[in-house]
C-alpha positions as CSV (number, residue, x, y, z in Angstrom):
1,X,-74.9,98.0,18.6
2,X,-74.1,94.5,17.1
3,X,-73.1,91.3,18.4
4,X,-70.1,91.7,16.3
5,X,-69.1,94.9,18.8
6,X,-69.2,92.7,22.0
7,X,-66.6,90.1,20.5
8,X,-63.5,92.1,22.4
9,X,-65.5,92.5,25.3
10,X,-66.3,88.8,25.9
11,X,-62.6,87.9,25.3
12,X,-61.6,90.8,28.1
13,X,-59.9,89.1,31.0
14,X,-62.2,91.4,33.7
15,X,-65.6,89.6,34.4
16,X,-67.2,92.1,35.0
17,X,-66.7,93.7,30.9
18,X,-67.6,90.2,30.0
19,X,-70.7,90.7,31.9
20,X,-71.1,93.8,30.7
21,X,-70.6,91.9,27.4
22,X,-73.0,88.7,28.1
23,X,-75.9,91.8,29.0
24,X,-75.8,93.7,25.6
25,X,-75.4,90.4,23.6
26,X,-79.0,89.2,25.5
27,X,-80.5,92.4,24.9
28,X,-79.5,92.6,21.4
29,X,-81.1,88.8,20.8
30,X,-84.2,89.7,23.0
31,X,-84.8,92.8,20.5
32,X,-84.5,90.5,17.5
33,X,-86.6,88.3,19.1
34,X,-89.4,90.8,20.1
35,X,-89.3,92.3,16.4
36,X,-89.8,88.8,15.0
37,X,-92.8,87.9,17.2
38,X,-94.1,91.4,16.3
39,X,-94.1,90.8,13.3
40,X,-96.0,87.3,13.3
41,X,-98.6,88.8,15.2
42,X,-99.0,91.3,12.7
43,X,-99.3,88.9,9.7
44,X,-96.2,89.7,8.3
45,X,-94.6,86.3,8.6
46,X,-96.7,83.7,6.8
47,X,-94.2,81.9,6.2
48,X,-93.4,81.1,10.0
49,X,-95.3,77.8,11.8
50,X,-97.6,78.8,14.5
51,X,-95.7,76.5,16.7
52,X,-92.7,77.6,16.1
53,X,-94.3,81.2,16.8
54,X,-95.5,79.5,20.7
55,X,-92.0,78.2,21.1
56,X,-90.4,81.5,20.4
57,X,-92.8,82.9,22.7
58,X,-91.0,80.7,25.5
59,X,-87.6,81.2,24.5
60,X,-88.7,85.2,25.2
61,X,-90.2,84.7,28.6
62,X,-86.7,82.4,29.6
63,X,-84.4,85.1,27.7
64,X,-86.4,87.6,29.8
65,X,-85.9,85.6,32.8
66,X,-82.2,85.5,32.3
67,X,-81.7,89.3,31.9
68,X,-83.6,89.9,35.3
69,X,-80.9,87.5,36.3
70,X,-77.6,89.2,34.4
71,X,-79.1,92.9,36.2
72,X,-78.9,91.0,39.7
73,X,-75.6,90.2,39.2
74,X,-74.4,93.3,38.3
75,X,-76.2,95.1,41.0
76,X,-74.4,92.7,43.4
77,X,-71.0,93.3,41.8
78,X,-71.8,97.0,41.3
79,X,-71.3,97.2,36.9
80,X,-72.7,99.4,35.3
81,X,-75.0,98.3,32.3
């Protein structure tokens, strides 16, 4: 899945498909984010400033933080992921 697949479900008047919506767009930008830190740690990413590499690092752990946060919700609310 894309970003580009969640547009309609973001627009959707029911929160909880917008929820459903917010939670695939995170884990499609956590993925992204995870390959590109990967990569760095693999050498593949010269290019890339070792502090931007640390600040990535702590976008993950909040991005992570926030998913926890998107699950709790929907547990609450009872939606399917």
């Amino acid at each position: 899945m894309k970003l580009i697949d969640t547009v309609d479900m973001m627009n959707d008047s029911d929160y909880k498909v917008r929820l459903k919506a917010e939670y695939l767009q995170l884990t499609i930008r956590l993925e992204s984010l995870e390959h590109v830190i990967a990569k760095y740690e693999k050498g593949k990413l010269p290019s890339l400033k070792h502090e931007t590499y640390i600040l990535f690092k702590k976008q993950l752990e909040v991005m992570r933080t926030y998913l926890n946060t998107v699950e709790d919700r929907a547990k609450i609310d009872d939606i399917k992921l």
